[in-house]
C-alpha positions as CSV (number, residue, x, y, z in Angstrom):
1,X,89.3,114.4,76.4
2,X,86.9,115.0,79.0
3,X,85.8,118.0,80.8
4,X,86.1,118.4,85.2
5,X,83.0,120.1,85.4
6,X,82.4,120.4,89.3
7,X,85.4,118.4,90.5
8,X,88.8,119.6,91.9
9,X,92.0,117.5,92.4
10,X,94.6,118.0,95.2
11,X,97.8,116.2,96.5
12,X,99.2,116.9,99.3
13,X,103.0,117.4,100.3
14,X,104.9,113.9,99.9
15,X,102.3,113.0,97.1
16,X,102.7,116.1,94.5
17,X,104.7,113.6,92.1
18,X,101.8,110.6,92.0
19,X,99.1,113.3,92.1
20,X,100.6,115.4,88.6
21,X,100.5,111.9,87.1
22,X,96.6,111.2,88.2
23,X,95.9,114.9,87.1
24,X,97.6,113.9,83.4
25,X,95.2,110.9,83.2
26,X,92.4,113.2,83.7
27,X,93.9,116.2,80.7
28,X,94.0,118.4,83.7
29,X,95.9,119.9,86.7
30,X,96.3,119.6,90.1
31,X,94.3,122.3,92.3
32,X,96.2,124.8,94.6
33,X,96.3,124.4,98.4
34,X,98.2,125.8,101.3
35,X,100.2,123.6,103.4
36,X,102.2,125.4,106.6
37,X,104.2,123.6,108.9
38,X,104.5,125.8,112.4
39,X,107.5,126.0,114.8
40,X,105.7,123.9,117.5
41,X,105.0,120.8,115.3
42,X,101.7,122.1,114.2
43,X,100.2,122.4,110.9
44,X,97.2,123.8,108.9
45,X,96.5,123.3,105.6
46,X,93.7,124.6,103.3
47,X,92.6,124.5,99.3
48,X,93.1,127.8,97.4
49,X,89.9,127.4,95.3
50,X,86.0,127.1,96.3
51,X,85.2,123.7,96.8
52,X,81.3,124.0,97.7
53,X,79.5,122.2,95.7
54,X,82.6,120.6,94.5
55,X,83.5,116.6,93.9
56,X,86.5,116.9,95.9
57,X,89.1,113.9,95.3
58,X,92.1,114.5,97.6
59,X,95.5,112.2,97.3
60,X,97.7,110.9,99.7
61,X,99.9,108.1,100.1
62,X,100.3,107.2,103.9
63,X,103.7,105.9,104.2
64,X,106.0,107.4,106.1
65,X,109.4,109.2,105.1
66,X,112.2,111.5,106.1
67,X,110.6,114.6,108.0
68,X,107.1,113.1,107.9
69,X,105.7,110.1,109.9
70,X,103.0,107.7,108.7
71,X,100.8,109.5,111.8
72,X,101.9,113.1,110.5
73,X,100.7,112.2,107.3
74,X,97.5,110.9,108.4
75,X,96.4,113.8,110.5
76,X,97.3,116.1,107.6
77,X,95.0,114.1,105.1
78,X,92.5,114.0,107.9
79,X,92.1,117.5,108.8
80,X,92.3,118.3,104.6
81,X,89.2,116.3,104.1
82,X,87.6,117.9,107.2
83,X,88.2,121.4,105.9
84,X,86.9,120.6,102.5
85,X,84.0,119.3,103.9
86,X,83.1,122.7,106.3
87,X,83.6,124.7,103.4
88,X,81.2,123.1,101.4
89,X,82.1,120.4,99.5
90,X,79.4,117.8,98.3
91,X,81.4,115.0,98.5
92,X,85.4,114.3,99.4
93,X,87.0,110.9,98.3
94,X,90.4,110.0,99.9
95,X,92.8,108.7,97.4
96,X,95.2,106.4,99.3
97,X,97.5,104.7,97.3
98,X,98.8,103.2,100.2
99,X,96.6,103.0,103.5
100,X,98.9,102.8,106.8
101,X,97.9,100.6,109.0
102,X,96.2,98.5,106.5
103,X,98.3,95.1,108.3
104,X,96.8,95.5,111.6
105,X,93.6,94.2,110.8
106,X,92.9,91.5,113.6
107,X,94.5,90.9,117.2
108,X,96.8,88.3,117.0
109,X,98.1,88.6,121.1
110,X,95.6,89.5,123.6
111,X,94.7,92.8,123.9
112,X,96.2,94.1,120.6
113,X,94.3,97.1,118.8
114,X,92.4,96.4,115.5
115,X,93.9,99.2,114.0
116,X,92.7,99.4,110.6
117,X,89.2,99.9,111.7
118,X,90.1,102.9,114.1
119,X,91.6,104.4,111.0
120,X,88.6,103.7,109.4
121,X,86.8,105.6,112.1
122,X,88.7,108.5,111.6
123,X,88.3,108.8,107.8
124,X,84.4,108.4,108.9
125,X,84.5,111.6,111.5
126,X,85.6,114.0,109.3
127,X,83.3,113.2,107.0
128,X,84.7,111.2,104.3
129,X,82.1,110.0,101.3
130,X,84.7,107.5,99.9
131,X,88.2,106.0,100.1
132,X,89.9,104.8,97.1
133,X,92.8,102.4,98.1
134,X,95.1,100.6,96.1
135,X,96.0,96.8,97.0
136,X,95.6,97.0,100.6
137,X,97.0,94.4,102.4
138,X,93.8,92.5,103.4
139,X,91.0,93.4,101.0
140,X,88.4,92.2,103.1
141,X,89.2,93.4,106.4
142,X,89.4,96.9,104.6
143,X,85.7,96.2,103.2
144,X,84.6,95.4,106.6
145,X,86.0,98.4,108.3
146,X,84.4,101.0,106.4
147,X,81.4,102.3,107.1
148,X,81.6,104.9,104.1
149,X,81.9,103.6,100.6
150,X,85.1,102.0,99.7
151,X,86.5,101.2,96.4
152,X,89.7,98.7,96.3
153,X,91.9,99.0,92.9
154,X,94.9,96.5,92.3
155,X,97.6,96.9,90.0
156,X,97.3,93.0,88.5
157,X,96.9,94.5,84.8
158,X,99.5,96.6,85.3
159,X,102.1,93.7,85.7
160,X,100.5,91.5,83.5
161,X,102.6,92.8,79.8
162,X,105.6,93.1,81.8
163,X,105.7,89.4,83.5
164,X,105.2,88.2,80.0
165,X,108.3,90.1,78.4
166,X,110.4,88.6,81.3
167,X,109.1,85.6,81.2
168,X,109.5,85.2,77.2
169,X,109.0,81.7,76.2
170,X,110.0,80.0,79.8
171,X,107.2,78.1,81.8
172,X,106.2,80.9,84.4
173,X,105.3,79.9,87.9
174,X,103.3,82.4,90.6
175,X,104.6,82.3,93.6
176,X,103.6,83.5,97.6
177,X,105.8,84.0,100.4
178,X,103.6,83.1,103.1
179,X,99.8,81.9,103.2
180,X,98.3,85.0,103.3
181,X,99.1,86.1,100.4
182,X,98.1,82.8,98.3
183,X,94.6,84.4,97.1
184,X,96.6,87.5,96.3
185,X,99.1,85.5,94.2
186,X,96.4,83.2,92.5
187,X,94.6,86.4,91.1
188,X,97.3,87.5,89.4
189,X,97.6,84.1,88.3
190,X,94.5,84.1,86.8
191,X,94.8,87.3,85.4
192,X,98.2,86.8,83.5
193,X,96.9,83.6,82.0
194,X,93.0,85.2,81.0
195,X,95.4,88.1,79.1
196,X,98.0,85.6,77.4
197,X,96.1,82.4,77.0
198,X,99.1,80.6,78.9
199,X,98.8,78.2,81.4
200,X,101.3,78.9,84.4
201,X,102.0,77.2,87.7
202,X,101.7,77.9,91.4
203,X,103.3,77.5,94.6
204,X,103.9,78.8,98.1
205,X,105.5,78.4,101.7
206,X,105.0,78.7,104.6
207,X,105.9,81.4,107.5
208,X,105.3,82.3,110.4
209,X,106.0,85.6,112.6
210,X,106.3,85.4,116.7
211,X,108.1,88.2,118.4
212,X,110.0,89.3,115.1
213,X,111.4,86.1,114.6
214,X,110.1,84.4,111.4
215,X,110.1,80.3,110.8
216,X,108.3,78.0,108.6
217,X,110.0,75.0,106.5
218,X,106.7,73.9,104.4
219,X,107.6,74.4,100.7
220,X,104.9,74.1,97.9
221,X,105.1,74.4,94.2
222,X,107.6,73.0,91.2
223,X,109.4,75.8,90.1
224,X,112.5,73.8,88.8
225,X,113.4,74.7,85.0
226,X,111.1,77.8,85.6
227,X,111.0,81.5,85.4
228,X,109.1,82.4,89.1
229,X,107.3,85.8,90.2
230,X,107.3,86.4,94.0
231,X,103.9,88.1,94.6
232,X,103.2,90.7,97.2
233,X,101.3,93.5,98.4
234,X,104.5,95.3,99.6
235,X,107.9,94.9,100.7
236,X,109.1,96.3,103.8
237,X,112.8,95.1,104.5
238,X,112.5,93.0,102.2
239,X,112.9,89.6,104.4
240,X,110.4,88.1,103.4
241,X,111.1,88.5,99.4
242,X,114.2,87.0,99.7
243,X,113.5,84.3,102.0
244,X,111.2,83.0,99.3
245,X,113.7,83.9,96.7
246,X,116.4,82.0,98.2
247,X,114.0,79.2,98.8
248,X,113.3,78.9,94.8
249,X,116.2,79.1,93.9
250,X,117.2,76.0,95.9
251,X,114.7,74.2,94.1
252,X,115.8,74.6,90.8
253,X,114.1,77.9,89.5
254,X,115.6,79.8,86.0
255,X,115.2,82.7,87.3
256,X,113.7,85.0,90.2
257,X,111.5,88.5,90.0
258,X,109.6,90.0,93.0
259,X,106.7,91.7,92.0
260,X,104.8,93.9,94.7
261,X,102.5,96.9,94.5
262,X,104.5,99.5,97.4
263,X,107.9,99.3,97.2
264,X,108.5,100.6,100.9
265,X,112.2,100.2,101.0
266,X,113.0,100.4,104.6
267,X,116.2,100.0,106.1
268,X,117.6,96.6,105.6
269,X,116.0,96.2,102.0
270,X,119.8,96.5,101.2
271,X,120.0,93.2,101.8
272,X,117.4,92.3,99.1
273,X,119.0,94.1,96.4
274,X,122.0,93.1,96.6
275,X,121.1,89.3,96.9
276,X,122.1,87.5,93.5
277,X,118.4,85.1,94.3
278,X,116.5,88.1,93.0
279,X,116.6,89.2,89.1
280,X,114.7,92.0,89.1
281,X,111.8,93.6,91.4
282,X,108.9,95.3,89.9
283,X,106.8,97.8,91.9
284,X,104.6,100.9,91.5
285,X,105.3,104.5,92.4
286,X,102.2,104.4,95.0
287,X,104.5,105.9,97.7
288,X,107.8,107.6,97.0
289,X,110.3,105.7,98.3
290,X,110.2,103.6,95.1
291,X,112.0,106.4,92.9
292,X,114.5,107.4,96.0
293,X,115.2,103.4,96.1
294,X,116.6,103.9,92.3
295,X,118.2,107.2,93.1
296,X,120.1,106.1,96.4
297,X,120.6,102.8,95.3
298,X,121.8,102.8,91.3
299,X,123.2,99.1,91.1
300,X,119.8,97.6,92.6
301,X,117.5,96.2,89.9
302,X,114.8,98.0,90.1
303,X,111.4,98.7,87.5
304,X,109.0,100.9,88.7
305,X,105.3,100.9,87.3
306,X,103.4,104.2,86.8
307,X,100.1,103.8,88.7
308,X,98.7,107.3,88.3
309,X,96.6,106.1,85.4
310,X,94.9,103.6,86.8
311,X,94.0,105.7,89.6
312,X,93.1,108.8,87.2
313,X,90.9,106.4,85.2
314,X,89.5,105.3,88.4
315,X,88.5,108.9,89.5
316,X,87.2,109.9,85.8
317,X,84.5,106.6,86.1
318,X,83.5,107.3,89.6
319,X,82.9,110.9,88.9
320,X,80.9,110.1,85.8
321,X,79.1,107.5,87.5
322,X,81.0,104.6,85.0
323,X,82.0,101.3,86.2
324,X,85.1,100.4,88.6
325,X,84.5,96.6,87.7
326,X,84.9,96.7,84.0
327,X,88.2,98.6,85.0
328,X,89.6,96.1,86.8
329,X,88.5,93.4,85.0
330,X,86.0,92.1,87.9
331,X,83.3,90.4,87.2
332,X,79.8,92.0,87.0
């Protein structure tokens, strides 16, 4: 056990389940704060304890839900950390499981906005020391953004002991649904094999996105005869999970999972869970719609990982100064 000297914890509304699961990791609770909602769309929010002097770690996952947008969520995490921060706390680290905005990193038509680095200027004007973020979409570009300290945590252990009970004795094959997710794949690759021992296979193919429409016919990998993991950051409708799925199956693959970090589960993922190319789908509970996915829809095949360890043990090193890398497994 360890002891919060000089620290508080807070999650705000959306967040309360993920943040009671980091405050078990740390033997503790969550702090109190005020959240109102006003008639005119307006909101204030404040903690319920002193924070001067205070570590202040606040948590809250930016993806957006019934009654509360991605940008209502935003502002309300925003103007949270600003009002720590005037009443006097020495330092305030965002906690953002999932960081909105994370997959406009670069224009890609001219004159498009470079939105994950105006977020980045936001968390920066109200004063933010740190943010914590978990598998963003480009980990790079979310480097290069910040101009406060960032800290990037991914869930790769977390799926590790899992893959390996599916996979059981099968040859096991990583797999990416588009090029830019190849590195993202091949790390948890390399991570599954440096835990087991095992030597696995790899593959990919390709796609391409131009005004919603998605294409690409380049296939790469053997997966016949083997049991394959889809690997992503998130899935969205889930299009692009089962376009992969569908395309492994046609080349001879045992059996199918998807594994991602955010299970969004926006309209259309029906699709995806009812498809008989998919076995299972593994995710986190990094935003909420994970747990309502298995609630609204009972039949899909859903597992869902707890992450609020791995971000509790996070907070516990970086607020006794111990070391994110040997966390993660990284490399000093």
């Amino acid at each position: 056990m360890w002891y919060k000297e000089s620290m508080k914890l807070f999650a705000l509304k959306g967040s309360e389940n993920l943040g009671a699961s980091v405050a078990r990791a740390l033997w503790t609770e969550l702090d109190p704060c005020e959240e109102r909602d006003f008639e005119d769309g307006e909101h204030k929010s404040r903690p319920m304890v002193s924070v001067r002097g205070e570590d202040v770690y606040v948590l809250h996952s930016l993806a957006g839900s019934a009654g509360s947008s991605v940008n209502d969520k935003l502002c309300k995490l925003l103007f949270f950390i600003a009002t720590c921060r005037d009443n006097g706390a020495n330092r305030v680290t965002a906690l953002v499981p999932y960081l909105a905005y994370a997959r406009k990193d670069r224009q890609t038509r001219s004159r498009d906005p470079i939105t994950t680095r105006y977020i980045a200027q936001l968390f920066e004007a109200v004063g933010t020391s740190r943010v914590i973020g978990l598998e963003v979409h480009n980990f790079v570009a979310f480097q290069n953004a910040f101009r406060c300290e960032t800290v990037h945590l991914d869930a790769r252990r977390l799926f590790c002991p899992e893959i390996r009970a599916l996979a059981d004795s099968m040859p096991v094959v990583f797999f990416s649904p588009d090029g830019g997710g190849i590195k993202r794949a091949q790390l948890l690759k390399e991570a599954f094999e440096a835990d087991t021992g095992l030597t696995t296979g790899f593959g990919f193919m390709e796609k391409r996105r131009s005004r919603g429409v998605v294409s690409g016919d380049l296939y790469a990998g053997d997966v016949k005869g083997a049991v394959v993991f889809i690997v992503d950051d998130l899935i969205n409708t889930g299009g692009t999970t089962l376009r992969a799925a569908e395309a492994c199956r046609d080349q001879g693959a045992e059996s199918v999972y998807a594994v991602a970090t955010h299970g969004l589960f926006n309209p259309g993922v029906e699709k995806l869970f009812e498809c008989p190319a998919i076995d299972r789908i593994m995710v986190t509970d990094s935003v909420a719609a994970a747990l309502e996915a298995v609630v609204n829809f009972p039949k899909a095949r859903i597992d869902i990982l707890p992450v609020g360890p791995l971000i509790g043990e996070a907070v516990r090193r970086l607020h006794t100064h111990g070391s994110i890398a040997d966390l993660l497994g990284v490399e000093d």
